[in-house]
C-alpha positions in Angstrom: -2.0 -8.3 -0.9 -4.5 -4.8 -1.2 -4.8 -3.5 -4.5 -7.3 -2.1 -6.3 -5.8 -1.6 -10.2 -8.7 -3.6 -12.2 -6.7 -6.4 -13.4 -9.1 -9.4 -12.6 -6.6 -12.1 -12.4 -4.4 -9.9 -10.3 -6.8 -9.6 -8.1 -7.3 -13.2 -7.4 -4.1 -13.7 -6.1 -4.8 -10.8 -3.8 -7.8 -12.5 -2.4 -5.4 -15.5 -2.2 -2.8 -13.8 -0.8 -5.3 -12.5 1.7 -6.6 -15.9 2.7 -3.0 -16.8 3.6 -1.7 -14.0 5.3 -3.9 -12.2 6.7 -4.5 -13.8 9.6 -0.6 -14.3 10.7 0.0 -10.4 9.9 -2.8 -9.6 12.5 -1.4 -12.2 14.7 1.7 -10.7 15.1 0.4 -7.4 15.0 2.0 -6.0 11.6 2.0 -2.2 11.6 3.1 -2.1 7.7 3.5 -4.4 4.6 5.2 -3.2 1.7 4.4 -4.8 -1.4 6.0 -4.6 -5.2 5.4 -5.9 -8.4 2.4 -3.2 -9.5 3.8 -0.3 -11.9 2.1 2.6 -9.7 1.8 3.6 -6.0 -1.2 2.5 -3.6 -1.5 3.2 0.0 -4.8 1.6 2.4 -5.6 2.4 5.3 -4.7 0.2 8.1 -7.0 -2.8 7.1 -8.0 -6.7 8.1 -10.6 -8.7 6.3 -11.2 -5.8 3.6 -12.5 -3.4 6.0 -10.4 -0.4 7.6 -9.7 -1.2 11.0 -6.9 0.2 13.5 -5.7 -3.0 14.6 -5.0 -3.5 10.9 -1.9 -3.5 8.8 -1.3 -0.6 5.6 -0.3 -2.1 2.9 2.0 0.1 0.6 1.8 -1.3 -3.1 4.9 0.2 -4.7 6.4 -0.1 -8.2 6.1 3.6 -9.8 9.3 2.9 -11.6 7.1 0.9 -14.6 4.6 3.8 -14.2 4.3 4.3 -17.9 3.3 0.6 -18.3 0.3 0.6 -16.2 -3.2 2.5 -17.6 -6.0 0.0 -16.0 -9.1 1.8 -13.6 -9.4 0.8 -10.3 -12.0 -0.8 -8.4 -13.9 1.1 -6.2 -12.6 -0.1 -2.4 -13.2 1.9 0.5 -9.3 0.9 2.1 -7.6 2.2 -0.3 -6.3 5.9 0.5 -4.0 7.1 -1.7 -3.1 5.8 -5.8 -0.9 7.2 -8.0 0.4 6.0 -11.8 3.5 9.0 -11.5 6.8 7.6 -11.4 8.4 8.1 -7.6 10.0 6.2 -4.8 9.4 5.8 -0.8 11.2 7.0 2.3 11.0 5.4 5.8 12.0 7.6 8.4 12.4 5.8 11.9 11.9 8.5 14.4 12.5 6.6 17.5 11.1 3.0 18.4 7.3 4.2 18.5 7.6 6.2 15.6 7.6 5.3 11.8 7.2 8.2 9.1 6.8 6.7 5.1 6.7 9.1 2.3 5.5 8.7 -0.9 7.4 11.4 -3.2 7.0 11.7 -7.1 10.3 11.8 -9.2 8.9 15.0 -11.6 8.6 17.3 -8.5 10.0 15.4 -5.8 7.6 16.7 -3.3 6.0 14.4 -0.5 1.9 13.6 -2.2 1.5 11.0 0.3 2.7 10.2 3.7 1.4 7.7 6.7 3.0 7.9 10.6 2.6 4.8 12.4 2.8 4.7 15.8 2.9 2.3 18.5 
C-alpha cells in the first residue's frame, strides 16, 4: 500500500490500494501491515491519508530476497523511514500482549539496520 520505489504504475495501485484500505485499517485500528511483492525493504512511519500520524498503521514493504533485481530511485515522501535494496529478512518479536518488536536485518552482516516497537 506505501511505497515510494519510482515505478509509476506501481504506484497507482498503491494509491488504489490506498483508497480501499485505508480507511478499514484505521477502523479497526491496525498497528502494522506487512506487505510483499517489492525486491527491497521499506519501512513508514505510522501513517493515514499520506501523512505520518500516530493513530496510523506502518507499513513494512518487504521482498529483499529479489534485491539484485530492483535499481529504480524513489520518490521523495516524508512517511517513509527507512529503504534498503540489500538482501535480508524480518523478525517479529512479541514481547508480551502490548508489546511488538520487528527487525529488519541484512543477510551480508546480519546485524539489525532497522527496527520499529509498537506498543499498545
Amino acid at each position: 500500500m506505501y511505497s515510494s520505489e519510482r515505478y509509476p504504475s506501481d504506484y497507482k495501485v498503491c494509491e488504489g490500494m490506498q483508497a480501499a484500505f485505508e480507511d478499514l485499517l484505521m477502523q479497526y485500528k491496525v498497528d502494522l501491515a506487512i506487505w510483499g511483492h517489492y525486491h527491497s525493504y521499506e519501512r513508514t512511519c505510522p501513517v493515514y491519508k499520506n501523512e505520518c500520524n500516530p493513530a496510523g498503521t506502518t507499513h513494512i514493504v518487504i521482498g529483499s530476497a529479489g534485491a539484485s533485481l530492483d535499481d529504480v530511485g524513489l520518490y521523495d515522501k516524508t512517511w517513509s523511514k527507512f529503504f534498503d535494496t540489500e538482501f535480508g529478512y524480518g523478525r517479529i518479536s512479541v514481547h508480551n500482549r502490548s508489546s511488538l518488536l520487528w527487525e529488519y536485518i541484512r543477510n551480508k552482516d546480519g546485524l539489525v539496520h532497522d527496527n520499529v516497537l509498537l506498543q499498545k
